[in-house]
NUKENU-258073 format. One line per 5 residues: number of its first residue (from 0); for each residue x, y, z of C-alpha. Coordinates in steps of 0.5 Angstrom, whole numbers, plus 500, padded with zeros to 3 digits. Example, Ala and Ser with C-alpha at 12.3 -4.5 7.8 and 13.67 -1.06 7.14 Angstrom:
# NUKENU-258073
0	525/491/516 | 527/498/514
END
This chain:
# NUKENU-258073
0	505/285/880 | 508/286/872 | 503/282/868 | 507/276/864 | 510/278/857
5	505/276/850 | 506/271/847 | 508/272/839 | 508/268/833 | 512/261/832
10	513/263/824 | 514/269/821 | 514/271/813 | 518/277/811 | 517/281/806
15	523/286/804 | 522/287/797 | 514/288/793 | 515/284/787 | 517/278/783
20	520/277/775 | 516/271/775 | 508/269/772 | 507/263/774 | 500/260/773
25	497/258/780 | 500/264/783 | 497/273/783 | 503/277/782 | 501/279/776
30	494/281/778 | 498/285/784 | 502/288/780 | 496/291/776 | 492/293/781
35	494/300/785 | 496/297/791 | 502/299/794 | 509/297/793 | 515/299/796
40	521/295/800 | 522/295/807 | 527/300/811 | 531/297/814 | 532/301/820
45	525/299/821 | 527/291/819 | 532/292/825 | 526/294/829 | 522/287/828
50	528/283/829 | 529/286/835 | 522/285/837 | 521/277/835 | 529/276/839
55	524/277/845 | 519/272/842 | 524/267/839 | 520/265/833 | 522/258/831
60	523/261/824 | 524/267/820 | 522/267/812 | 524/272/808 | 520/271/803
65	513/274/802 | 509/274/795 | 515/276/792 | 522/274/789 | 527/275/795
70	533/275/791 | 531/282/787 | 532/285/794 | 540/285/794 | 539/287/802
75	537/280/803 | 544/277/806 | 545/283/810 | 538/283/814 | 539/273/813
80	545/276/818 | 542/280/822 | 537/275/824 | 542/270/825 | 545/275/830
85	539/277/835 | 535/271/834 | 542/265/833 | 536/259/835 | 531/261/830
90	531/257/823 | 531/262/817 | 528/260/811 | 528/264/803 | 524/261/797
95	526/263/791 | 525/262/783 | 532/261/782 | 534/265/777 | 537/271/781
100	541/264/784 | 548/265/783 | 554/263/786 | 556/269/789 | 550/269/792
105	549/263/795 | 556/264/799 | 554/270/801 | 546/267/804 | 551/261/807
110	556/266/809 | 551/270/813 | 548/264/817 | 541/262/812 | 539/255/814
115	534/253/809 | 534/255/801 | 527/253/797 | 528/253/790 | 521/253/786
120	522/249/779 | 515/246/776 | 518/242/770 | 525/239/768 | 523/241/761
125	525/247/759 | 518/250/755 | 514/246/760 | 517/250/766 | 517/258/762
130	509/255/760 | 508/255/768 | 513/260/771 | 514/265/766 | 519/265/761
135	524/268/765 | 524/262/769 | 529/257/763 | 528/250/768 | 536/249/765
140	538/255/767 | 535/254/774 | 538/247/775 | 545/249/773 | 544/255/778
145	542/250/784 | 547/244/782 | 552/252/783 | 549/253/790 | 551/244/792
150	557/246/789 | 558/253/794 | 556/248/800 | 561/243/799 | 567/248/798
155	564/252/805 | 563/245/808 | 556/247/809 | 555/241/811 | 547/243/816
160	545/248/810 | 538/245/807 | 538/246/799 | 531/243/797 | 527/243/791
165	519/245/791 | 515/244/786 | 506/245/786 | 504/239/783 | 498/241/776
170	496/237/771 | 502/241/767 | 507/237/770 | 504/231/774 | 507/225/770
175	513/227/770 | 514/229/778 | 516/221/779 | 523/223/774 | 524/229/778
180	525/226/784 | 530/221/781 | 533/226/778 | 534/231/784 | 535/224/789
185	541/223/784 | 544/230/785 | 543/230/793 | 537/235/794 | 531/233/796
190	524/234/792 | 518/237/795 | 511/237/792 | 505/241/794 | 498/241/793
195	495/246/789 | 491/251/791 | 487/257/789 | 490/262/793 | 483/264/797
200	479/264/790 | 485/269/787 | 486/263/781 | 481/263/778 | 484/257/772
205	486/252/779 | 481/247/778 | 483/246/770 | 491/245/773 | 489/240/778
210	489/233/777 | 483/232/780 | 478/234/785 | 478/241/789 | 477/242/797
215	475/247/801 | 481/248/806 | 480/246/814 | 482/246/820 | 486/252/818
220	492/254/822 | 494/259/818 | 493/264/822 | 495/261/828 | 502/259/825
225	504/265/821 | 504/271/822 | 504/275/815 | 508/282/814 | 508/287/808
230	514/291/806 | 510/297/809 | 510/293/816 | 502/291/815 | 501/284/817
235	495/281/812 | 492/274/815 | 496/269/812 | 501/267/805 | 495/267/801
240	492/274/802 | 495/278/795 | 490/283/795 | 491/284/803 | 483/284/804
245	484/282/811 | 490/287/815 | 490/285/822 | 495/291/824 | 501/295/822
250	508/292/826 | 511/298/825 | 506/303/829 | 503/297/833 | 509/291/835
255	509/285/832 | 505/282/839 | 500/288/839 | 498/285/832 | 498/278/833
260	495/278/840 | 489/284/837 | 482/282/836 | 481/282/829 | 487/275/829
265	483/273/835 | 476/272/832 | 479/269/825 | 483/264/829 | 476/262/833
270	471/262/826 | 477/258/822 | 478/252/830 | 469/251/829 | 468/251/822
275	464/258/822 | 464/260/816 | 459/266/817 | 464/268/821 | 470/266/817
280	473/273/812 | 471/271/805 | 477/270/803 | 478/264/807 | 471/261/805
285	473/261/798 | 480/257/800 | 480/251/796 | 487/247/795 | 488/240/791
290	484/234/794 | 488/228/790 | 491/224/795 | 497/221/792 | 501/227/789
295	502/232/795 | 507/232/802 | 499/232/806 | 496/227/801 | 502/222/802
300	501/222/809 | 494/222/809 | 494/216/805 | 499/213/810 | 497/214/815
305	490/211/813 | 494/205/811 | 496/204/818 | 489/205/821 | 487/198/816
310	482/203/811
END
């Protein structure tokens, strides 16, 4: 009797290209970038391989982005419409800084079947937002490049394409996330807020930049929702594995579901499900993110939520 196939990873994040043009303060890419571990991009021969894989597995989304700025890699429409074309029904998802972000390439994302661009701005004020992403990243040049990309979308009656904004709340640029939703509201895009973290103990500043308290991370699905892979096919434990202390396995040599179904996988995914931190890998016992209830899509939730119950 053939056995039933392994299952695979409901989301996946890809990364076709190593590295980003932007230093944005609450993330380690700059420290990467020093240090000697390996950076490359992903042939697409084996891109094409994965792809082929995930097609049996049907993820519910594909990001193609990983710890890098996705529009370096002038490849990414090509490998959005190979995607779109063995996986029809899988949502694809690219977060990029903007700067890379022109109307030339909106149309060809749009073209070749993106469902979901994220587009990463700290702060409407110019300095403010180069203080936080680096000066690469002039927040007027951005905006104009994501009001471009609405323009795109109307013209290619992109009616189902999702353009949002992203923005991690610090203490940098807190008292203005009010403003930016009624500026982004006005201009039809949605504003997503989300709490800062410490990317596993890799931001050493975080607790200075966070309007308020840290907490440790629990009930981490991380491991369990995503799977995480490397432009050389290596699969580190989540999105906030930088220095890629814990790699589960290489899809290239090993398949996608040998990876997410080894044992390595296994004994996280059940440490992290009963809060065994003697168990845990050190990079998730030192995974904090921001504790101020009111500035994040999970604190608003929560806060509703409790609103509900009469606390």
């Amino acid at each position: 009797m053939s056995q039933p196939p392994q299952a695979g990873p409901p989301r996946v994040q890809i990364q076709t290209q190593s590295g980003c043009n932007a230093r944005c303060v609450f993330c380690p890419n700059e420290a990467v970038l020093k240090s000697d571990l390996s950076q490359g991009r992903m042939p697409p021969e084996q891109f094409q391989r994965m792809i082929d894989e995930l097609a049996l597995v049907a993820p519910r989304r594909v990001s193609l982005y990983l710890q890098n700025e996705p529009l370096l890699d002038k490849r990414l429409p090509e490998f959005t419409a190979y995607i779109a074309e063995r996986i029809p029904k899988t949502s694809t998802l690219v977060t990029s800084n903007g700067t890379y972000l022109s109307e030339e390439v909106g149309a060809k994302l749009i073209d070749a079947g993106l469902k979901r661009l994220k587009v990463s701005i700290q702060s409407l004020r110019r300095e403010v937002n180069m203080e936080i992403m680096g000066k690469v990243c002039d927040s007027d040049k951005i905006v104009a490049n994501v009001l471009a990309m609405k323009k795109v979308m109307k013209e290619k009656r992109a009616k189902h394409f999702d353009l949002r904004v992203s923005t991690v709340v610090t203490t940098m640029n807190e008292d203005e996330i009010g403003e930016m939703r009624k500026f982004w509201k006005s201009h039809g895009v949605r504003l997503v807020t989300s709490a800062l973290e410490n990317r596993g103990g890799n931001i050493e500043g975080a607790l200075d930049m966070n309007p308020g308290e840290m907490a440790v991370r629990k009930d981490c699905i991380r491991p369990s929702r995503e799977m995480c892979v490397l432009y050389n096919g290596d699969a580190v434990l989540c999105c906030v594995d930088w220095h890629r202390v814990e790699v589960a396995g290489n899809v290239f040599e090993s398949g996608v579901r040998d990876v997410w179904n080894g044992q390595r996988l296994g004994e996280i995914r059940r440490a992290l499900k009963a809060g065994d931190t003697q168990a845990m890998p050190e990079i998730c016992v030192n995974c904090t993110e921001s504790a101020c209830p009111s500035n994040h899509r999970r604190g608003l939730k929560d806060l509703f939520k409790r609103a509900l119950a009469g606390v």
